[in-house]
N, C-alpha and C positions, 0 to 999 in steps of 0.2 A: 324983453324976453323973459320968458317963464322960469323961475327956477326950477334944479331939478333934471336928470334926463329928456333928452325928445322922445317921444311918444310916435311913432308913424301910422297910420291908420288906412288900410293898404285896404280897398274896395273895388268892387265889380265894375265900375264907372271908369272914363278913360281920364288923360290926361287932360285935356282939355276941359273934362266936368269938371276937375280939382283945380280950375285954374285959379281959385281963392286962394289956394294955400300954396300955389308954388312959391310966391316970395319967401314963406316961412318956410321953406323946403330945402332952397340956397343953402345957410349957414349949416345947415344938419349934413349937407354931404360935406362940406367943408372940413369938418369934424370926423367924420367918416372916414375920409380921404386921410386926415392927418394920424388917425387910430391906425389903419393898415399900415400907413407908412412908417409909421414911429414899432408898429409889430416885425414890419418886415428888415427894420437896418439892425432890430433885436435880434433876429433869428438869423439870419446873414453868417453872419461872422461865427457862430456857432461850429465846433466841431462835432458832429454828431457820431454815437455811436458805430462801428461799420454795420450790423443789420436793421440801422433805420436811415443809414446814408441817402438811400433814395428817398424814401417818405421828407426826409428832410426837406432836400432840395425843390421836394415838389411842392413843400406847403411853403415855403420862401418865395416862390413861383406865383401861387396862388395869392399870398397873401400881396405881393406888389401887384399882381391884375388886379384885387381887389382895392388898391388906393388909384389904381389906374382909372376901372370903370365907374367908381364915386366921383374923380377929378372929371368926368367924361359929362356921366350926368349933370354936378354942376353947370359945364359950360352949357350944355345945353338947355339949361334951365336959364341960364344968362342968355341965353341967343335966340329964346323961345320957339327951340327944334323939337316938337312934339314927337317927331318920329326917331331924331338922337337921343330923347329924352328914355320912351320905349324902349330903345335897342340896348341901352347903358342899363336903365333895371332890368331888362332882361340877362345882361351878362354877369351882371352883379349878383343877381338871383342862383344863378347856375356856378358862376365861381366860389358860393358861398355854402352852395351844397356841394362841389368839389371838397371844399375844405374841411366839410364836416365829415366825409367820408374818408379821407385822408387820415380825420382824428379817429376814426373806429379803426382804418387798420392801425394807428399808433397802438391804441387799447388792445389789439388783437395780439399785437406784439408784445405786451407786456409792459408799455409807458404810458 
């Protein structure tokens, strides 16, 4: 394994073209999965201010879907589900722009 961050290299081409690289893809959501999760039992326990209490809750939300649909992905990169594989970067994709709008309205709010 290379030192250094992973690198993912996200192309027009389907899962199936990439199928060189899903072994090296495994261990990267792995990692993935353990980042959200190790953000989300951070943010949990937090008592957050009362006018960002909701924002709270929702990025605590977000961020365990996000260790959810990395742990998702994996398997189906173990299981060789080209179409679980799809549907998991798809939700990944989407719950990760949830969360980035989530942090504008923190910013919006003044945090």
């Amino acid at each position: 394994m290379a030192d250094g961050p992973p690198i993912v290299w996200v192309h027009g081409g389907s899962v199936e073209d990439s199928s060189m690289m899903v072994a090296d893809l495994e261990p990267f959501f792995d990692r993935v999965r353990a980042l959200y999760g190790r953000a989300y039992l951070g943010v949990r326990p937090v008592r957050p201010p009362a006018d960002v209490a909701d924002l709270h809750a929702r990025v605590a939300a977000s961020l365990r879907g996000l260790a959810d649909d990395a742990r998702r992905a994996r398997d189906a990169l173990r299981g060789g589900d080209a179409a679980a594989l799809k549907a998991a970067l798809a939700d990944l994709r989407a719950e990760g722009l949830r969360l980035q709008a989530l942090a504008a309205q923190l910013r919006a709010r003044g945090y």
